[in-house]
OpenMM code with the backbone's topology and positions (N, CA, C; nanometers):
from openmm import Vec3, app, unit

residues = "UNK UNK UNK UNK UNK UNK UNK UNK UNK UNK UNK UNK UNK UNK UNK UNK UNK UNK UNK UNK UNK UNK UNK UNK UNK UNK UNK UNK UNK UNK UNK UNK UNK UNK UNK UNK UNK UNK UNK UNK UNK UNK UNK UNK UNK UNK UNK UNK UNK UNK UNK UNK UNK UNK UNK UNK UNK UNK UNK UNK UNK UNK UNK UNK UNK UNK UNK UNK UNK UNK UNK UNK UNK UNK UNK UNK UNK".split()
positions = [
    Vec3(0.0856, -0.1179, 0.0000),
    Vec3(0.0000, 0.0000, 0.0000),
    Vec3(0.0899, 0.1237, 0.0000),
    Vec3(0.0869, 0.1904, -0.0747),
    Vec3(0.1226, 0.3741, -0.0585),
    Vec3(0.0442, 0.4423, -0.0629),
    Vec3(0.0748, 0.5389, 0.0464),
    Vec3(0.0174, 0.6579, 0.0393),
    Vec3(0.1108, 0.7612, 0.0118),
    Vec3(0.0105, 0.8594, -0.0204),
    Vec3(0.0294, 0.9616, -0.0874),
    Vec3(-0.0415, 1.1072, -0.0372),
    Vec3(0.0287, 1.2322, -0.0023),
    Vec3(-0.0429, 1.3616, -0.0167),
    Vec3(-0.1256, 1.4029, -0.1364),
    Vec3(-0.2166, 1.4728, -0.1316),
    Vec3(-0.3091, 1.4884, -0.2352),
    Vec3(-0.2312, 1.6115, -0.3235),
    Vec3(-0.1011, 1.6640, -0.2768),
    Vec3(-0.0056, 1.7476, -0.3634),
    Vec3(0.0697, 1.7313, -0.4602),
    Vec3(0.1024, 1.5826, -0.3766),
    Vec3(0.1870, 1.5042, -0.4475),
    Vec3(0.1193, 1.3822, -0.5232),
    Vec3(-0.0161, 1.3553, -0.5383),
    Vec3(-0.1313, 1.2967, -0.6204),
    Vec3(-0.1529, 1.3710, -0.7423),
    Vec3(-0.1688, 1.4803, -0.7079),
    Vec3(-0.1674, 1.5924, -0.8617),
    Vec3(-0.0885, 1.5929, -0.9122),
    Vec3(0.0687, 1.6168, -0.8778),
    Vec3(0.1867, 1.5591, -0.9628),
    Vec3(0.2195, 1.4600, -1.0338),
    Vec3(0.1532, 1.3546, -0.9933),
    Vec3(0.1858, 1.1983, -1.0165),
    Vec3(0.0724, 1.1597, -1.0858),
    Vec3(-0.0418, 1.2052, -1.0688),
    Vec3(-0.1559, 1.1558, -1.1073),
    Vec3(-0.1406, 0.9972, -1.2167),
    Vec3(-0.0638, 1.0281, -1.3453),
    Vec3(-0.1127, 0.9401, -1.4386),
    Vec3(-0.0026, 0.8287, -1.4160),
    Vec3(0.1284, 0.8604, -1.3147),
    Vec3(0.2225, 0.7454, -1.2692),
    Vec3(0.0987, 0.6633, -1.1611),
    Vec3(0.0122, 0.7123, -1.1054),
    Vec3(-0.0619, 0.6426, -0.9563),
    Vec3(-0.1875, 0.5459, -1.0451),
    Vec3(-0.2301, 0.6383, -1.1367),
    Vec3(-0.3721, 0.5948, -1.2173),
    Vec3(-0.2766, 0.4149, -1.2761),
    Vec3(-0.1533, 0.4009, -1.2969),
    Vec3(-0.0694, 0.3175, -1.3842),
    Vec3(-0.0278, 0.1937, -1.2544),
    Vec3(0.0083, 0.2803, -1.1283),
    Vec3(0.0508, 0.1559, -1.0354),
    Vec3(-0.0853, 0.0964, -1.0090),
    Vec3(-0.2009, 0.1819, -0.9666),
    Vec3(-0.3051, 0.1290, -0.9167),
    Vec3(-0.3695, 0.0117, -1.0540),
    Vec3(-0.3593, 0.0355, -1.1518),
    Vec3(-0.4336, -0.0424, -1.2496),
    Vec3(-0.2913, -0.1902, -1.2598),
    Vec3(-0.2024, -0.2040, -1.2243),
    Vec3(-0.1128, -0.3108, -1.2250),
    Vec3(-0.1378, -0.3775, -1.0831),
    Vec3(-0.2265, -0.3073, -1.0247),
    Vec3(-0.2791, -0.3832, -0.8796),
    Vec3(-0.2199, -0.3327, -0.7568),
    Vec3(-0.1640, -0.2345, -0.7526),
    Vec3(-0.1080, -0.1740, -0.6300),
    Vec3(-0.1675, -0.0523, -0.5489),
    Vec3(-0.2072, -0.1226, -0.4353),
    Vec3(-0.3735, 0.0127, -0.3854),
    Vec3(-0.2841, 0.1513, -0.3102),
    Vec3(-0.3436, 0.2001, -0.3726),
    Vec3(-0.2956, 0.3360, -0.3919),
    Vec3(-0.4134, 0.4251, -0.2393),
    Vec3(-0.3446, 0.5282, -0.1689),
    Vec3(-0.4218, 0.5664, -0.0555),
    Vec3(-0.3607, 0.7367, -0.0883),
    Vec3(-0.4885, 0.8047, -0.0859),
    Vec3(-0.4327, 0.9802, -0.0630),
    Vec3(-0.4920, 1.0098, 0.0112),
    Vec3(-0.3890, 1.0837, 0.0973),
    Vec3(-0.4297, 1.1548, 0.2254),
    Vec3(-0.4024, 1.2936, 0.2296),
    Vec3(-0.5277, 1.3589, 0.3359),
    Vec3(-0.5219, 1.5145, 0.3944),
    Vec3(-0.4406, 1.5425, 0.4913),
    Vec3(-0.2802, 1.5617, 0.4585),
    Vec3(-0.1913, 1.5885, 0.5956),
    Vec3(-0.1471, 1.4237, 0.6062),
    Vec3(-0.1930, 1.3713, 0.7050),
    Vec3(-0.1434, 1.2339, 0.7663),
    Vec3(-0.2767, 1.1438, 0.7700),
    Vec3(-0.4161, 1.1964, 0.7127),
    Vec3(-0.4915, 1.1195, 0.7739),
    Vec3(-0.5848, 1.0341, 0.6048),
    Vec3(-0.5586, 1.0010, 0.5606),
    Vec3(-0.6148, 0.8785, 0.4797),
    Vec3(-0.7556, 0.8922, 0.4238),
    Vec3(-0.8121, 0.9673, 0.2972),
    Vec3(-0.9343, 0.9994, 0.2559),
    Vec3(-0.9885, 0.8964, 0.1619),
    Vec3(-0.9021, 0.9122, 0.0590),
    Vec3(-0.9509, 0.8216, -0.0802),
    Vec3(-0.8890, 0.7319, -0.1321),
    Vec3(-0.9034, 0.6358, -0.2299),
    Vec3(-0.8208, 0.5337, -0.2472),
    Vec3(-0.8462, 0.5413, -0.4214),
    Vec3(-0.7362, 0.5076, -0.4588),
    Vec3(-0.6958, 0.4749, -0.6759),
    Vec3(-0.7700, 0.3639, -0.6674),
    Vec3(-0.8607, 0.3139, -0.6837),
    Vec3(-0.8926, 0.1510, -0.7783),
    Vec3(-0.9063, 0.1231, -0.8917),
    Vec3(-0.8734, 0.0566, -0.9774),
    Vec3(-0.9175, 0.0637, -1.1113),
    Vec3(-1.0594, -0.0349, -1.1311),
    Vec3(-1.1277, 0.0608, -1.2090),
    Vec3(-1.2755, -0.0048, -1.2143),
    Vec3(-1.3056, -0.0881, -1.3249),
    Vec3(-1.3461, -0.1968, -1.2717),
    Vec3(-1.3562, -0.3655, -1.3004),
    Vec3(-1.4112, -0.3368, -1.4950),
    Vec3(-1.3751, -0.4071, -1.5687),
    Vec3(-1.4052, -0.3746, -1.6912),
    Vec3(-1.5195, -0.5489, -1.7372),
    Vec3(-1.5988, -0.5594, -1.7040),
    Vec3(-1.6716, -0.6709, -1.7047),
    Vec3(-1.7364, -0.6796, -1.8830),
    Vec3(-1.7936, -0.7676, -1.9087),
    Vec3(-1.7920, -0.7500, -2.0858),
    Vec3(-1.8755, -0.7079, -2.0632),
    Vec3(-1.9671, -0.6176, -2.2136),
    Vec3(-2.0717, -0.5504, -2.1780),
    Vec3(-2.1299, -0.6297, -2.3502),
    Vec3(-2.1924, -0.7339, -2.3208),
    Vec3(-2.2972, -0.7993, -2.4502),
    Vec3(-2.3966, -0.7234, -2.4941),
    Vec3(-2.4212, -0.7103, -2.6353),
    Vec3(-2.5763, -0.6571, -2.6784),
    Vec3(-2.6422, -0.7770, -2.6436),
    Vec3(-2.7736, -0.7584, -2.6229),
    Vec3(-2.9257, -0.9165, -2.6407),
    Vec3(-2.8889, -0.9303, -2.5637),
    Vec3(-2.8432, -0.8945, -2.4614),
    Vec3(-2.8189, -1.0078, -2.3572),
    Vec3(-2.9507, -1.0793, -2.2726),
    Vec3(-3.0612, -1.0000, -2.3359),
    Vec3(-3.1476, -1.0727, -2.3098),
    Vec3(-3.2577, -1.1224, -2.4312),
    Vec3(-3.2189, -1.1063, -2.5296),
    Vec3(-3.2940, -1.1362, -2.6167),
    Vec3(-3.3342, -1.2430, -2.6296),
    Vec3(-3.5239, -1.2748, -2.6425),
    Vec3(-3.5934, -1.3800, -2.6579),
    Vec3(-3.6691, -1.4079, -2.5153),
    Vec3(-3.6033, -1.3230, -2.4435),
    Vec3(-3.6437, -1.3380, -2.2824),
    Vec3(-3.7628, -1.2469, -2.2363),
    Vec3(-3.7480, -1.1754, -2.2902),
    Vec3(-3.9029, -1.0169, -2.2841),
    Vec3(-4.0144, -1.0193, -2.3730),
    Vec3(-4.0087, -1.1241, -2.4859),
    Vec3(-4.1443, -1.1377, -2.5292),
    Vec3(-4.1121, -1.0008, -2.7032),
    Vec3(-4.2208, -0.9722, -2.7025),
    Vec3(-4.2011, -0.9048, -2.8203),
    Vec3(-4.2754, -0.7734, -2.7934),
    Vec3(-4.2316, -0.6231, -2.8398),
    Vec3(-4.2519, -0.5155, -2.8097),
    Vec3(-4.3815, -0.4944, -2.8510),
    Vec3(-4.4102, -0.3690, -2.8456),
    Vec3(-4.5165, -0.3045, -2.9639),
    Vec3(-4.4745, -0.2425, -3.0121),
    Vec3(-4.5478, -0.2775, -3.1390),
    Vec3(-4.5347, -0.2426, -3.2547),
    Vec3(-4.5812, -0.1028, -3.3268),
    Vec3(-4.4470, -0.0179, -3.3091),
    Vec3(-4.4350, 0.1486, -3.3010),
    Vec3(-4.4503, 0.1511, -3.4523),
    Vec3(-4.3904, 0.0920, -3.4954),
    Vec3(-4.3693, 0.1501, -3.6235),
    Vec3(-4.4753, 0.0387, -3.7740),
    Vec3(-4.5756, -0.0014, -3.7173),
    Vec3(-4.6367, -0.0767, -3.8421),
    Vec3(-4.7745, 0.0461, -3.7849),
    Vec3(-4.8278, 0.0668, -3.9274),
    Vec3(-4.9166, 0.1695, -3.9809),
    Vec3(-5.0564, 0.1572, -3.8791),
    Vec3(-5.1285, 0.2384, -3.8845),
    Vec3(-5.2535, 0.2224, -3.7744),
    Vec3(-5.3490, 0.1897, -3.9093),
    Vec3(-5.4476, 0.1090, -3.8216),
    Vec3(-5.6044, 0.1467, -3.9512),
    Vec3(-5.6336, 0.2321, -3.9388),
    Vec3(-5.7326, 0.2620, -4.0345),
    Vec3(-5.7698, 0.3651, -4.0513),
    Vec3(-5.8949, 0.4331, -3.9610),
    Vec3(-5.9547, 0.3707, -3.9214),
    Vec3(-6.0410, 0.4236, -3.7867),
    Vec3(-5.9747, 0.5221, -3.7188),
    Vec3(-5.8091, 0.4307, -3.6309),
    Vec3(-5.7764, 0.4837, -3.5378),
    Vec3(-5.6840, 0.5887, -3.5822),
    Vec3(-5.6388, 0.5949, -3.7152),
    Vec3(-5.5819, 0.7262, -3.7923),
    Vec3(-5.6800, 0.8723, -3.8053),
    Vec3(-5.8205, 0.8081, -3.7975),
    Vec3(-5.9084, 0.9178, -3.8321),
    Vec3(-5.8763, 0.9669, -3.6772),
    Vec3(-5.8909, 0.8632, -3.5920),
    Vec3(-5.9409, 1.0085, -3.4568),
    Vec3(-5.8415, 1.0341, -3.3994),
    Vec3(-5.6756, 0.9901, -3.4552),
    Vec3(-5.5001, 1.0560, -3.4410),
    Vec3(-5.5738, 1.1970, -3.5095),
    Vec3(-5.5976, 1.2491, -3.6542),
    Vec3(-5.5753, 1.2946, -3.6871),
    Vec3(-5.7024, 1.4231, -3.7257),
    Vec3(-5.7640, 1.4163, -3.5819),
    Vec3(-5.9182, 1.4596, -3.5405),
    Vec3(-6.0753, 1.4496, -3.6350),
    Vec3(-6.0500, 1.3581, -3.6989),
    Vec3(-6.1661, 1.2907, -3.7743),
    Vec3(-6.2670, 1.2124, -3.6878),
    Vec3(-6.3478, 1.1999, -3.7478),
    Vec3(-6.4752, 1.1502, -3.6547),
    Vec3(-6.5302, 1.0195, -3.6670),
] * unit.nanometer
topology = app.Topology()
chain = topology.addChain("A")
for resn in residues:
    res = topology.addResidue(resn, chain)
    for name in ("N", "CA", "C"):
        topology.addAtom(name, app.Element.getBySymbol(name[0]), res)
């Protein structure tokens, strides 16, 4: 573990962003006392469909209305 002043965090920034992502936990502190910590955030896969076939089937936005319900969209009677 190292710590670090948050003075000397701004200096270093993209050397700390580099140890912490090779796995080394990184700690910045106010004076002597220990606030925040570097982690590097977990990169998990991110799939399209991942649920597809599972929700059923939408409605249907985009197939044409009859014409009834076009007349009274489009203030017809």
């Amino acid at each position: 573990m190292r710590q670090v002043t948050i003075h000397a965090a701004k200096t270093n920034l993209s050397k700390l962003i580099e140890a912490a992502l090779k796995g080394e936990e990184i700690i910045i502190a106010k004076g002597s006392k220990p606030v925040v910590r570097i982690v590097p955030i977990s990169r998990s896969g991110f799939k399209i469909g991942l649920l597809e076939g599972q929700l059923g089937s939408g409605p249907d936005f985009f197939e044409p209305l009859a014409d009834d319900d076009l007349d009274l969209w489009e203030g017809g009677q």
